[in-house]
C-alpha positions in Angstrom: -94.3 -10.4 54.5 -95.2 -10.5 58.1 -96.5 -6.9 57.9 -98.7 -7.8 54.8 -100.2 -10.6 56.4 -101.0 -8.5 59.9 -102.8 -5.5 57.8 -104.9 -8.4 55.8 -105.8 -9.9 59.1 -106.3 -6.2 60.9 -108.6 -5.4 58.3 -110.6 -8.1 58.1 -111.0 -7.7 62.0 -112.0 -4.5 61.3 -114.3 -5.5 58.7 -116.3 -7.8 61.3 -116.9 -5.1 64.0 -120.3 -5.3 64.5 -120.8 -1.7 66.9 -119.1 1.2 68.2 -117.4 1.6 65.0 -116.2 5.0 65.1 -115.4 5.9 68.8 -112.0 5.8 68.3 -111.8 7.6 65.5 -115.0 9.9 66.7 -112.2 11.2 69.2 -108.6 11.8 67.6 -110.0 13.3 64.5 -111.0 16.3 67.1 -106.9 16.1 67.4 -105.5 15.5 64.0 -101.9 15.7 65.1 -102.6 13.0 67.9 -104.6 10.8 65.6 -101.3 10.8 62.8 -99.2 10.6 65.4 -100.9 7.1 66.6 -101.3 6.1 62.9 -97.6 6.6 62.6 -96.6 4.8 65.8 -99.0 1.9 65.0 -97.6 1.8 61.2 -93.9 2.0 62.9 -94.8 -0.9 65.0 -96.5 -3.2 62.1 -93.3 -2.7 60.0 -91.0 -3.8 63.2 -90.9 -7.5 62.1 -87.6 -8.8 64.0 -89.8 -10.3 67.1 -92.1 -12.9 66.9 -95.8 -11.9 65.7 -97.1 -14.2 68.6 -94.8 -13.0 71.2 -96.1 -9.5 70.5 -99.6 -10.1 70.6 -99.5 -12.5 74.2 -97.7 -9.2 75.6 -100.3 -6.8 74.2 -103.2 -8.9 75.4 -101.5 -9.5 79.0 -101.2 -5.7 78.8 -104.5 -5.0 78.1 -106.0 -7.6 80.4 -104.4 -5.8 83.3 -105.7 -2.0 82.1 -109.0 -4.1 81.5 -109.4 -2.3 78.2 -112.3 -4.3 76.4 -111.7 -2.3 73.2 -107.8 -3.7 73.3 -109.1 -7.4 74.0 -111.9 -7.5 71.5 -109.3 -6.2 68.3 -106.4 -8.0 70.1 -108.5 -11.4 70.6 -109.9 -11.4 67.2 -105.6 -10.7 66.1 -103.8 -13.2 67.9 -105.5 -16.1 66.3 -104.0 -14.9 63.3 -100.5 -14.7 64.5 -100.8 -18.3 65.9 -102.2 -18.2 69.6 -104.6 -21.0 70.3 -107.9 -20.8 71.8 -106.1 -22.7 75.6 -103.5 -19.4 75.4 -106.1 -17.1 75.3 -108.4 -18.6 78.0 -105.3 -19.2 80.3 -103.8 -15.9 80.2 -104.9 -14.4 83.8 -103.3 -17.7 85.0 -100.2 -18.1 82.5 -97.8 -19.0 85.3 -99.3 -22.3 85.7 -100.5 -23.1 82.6 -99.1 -25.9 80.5 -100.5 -23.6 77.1 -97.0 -21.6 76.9 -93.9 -21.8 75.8 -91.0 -20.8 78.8 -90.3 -18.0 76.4 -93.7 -17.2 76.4 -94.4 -17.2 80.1 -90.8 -14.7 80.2 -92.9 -12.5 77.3 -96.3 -12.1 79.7 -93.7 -11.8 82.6 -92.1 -9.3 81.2 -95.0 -7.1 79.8 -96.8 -8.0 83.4 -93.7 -6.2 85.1 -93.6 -3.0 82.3 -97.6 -2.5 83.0 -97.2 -2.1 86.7 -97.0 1.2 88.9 -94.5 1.5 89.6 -92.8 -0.8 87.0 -91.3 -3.9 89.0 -88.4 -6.3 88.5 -87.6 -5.1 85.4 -84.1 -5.2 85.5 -84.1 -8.9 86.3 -86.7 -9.9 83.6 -84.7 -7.7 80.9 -81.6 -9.4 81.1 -83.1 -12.9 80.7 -85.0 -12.0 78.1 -81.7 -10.7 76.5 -80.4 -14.8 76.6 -83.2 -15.9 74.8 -83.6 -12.2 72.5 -82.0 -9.8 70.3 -81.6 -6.7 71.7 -83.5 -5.7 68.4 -86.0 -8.0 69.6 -86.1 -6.8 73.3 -86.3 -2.9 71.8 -89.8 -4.2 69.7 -90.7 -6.1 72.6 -90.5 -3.0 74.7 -91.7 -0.6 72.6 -95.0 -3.0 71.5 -95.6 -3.4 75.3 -95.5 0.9 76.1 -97.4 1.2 73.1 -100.7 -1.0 74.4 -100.3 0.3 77.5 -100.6 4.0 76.1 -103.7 2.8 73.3 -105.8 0.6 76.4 -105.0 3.8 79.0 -106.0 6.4 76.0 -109.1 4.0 75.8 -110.4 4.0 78.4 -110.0 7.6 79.0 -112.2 8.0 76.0 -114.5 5.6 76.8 -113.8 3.5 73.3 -115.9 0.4 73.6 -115.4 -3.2 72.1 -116.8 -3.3 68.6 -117.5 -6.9 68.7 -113.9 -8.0 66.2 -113.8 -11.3 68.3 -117.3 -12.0 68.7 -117.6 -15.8 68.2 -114.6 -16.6 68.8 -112.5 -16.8 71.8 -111.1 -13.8 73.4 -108.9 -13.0 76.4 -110.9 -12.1 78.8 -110.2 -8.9 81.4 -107.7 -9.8 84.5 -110.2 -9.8 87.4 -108.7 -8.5 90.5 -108.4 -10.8 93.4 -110.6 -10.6 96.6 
């Protein structure tokens, strides 16, 4: 059910972008085996419905904040409000630590995915095993694989230059982590 509900609200994002339609597209279908391998991992990952719809989208927006992909906010944004994340979440996700918009679990999520997206990769070891009291390891493997995932679509891009298509305009979106001067 979860999985049916996620493509109605992915294509109805889809349906709103307003520019930039086909960039992404414009590129993989040069490389047919890399565009059906993405369609398969994407699929793999929609039908993975043991974790928490909301958990996975806070981790893929804290992911793509950080790679400051603007094509992964803009779909992402426009998705999380369907899976539950409030307009507060998505304004206080560069400062999530302090924020009284998130769950503990939540925080441990945008810890975790925070920790996974940097080089080199950072108190993992630590994060992983609490998130193993309050997860499944079924869960944890999702979690994982949903957070390498973003960080391979926001790196591939903005290697390609893929730019927002506008799937959140009017609405609130997560904006890009900002780094501090």
């Amino acid at each position: 059910m979860r999985a049916i509900t996620r493509i109605r609200h992915y294509t109805q994002a889809v349906r709103q972008a307003k520019r930039n339609r086909s960039d992404l597209f414009g590129w993989l279908r040069r490389r047919p085996l890399v565009l059906f391998g993405t369609i398969g991992y994407e699929s793999a990952l929609l039908f993975s419905n043991r974790l928490d719809p909301k958990l996975k989208e806070l981790a893929e927006l804290k992911t793509a904040g950080l790679i400051n992909c603007e094509f992964c906010l803009d779909i992402g944004s426009a998705l999380a409000r369907s899976s539950g994340l409030t307009e507060q979440q998505l304004a206080d996700l560069p400062r999530y630590r302090t924020s009284d918009a998130y769950t503990d679990l939540e925080k441990l999520v945008i810890s975790f995915a925070e920790a996974m997206t940097a080089t080199p990769a950072i108190g993992i070891e630590d994060l992983r095993t609490e998130l193993l009291t309050r997860l499944s390891k079924t869960q944890l493997a999702e979690l994982v694989a949903t957070i390498a995932w973003e960080n391979e679509r926001a790196r591939l891009n903005q290697g390609l230059g893929v730019r927002p298509t506008g799937m959140a305009d009017g609405m609130a979106c997560a904006l890009p982590e900002r780094p501090a001067k």
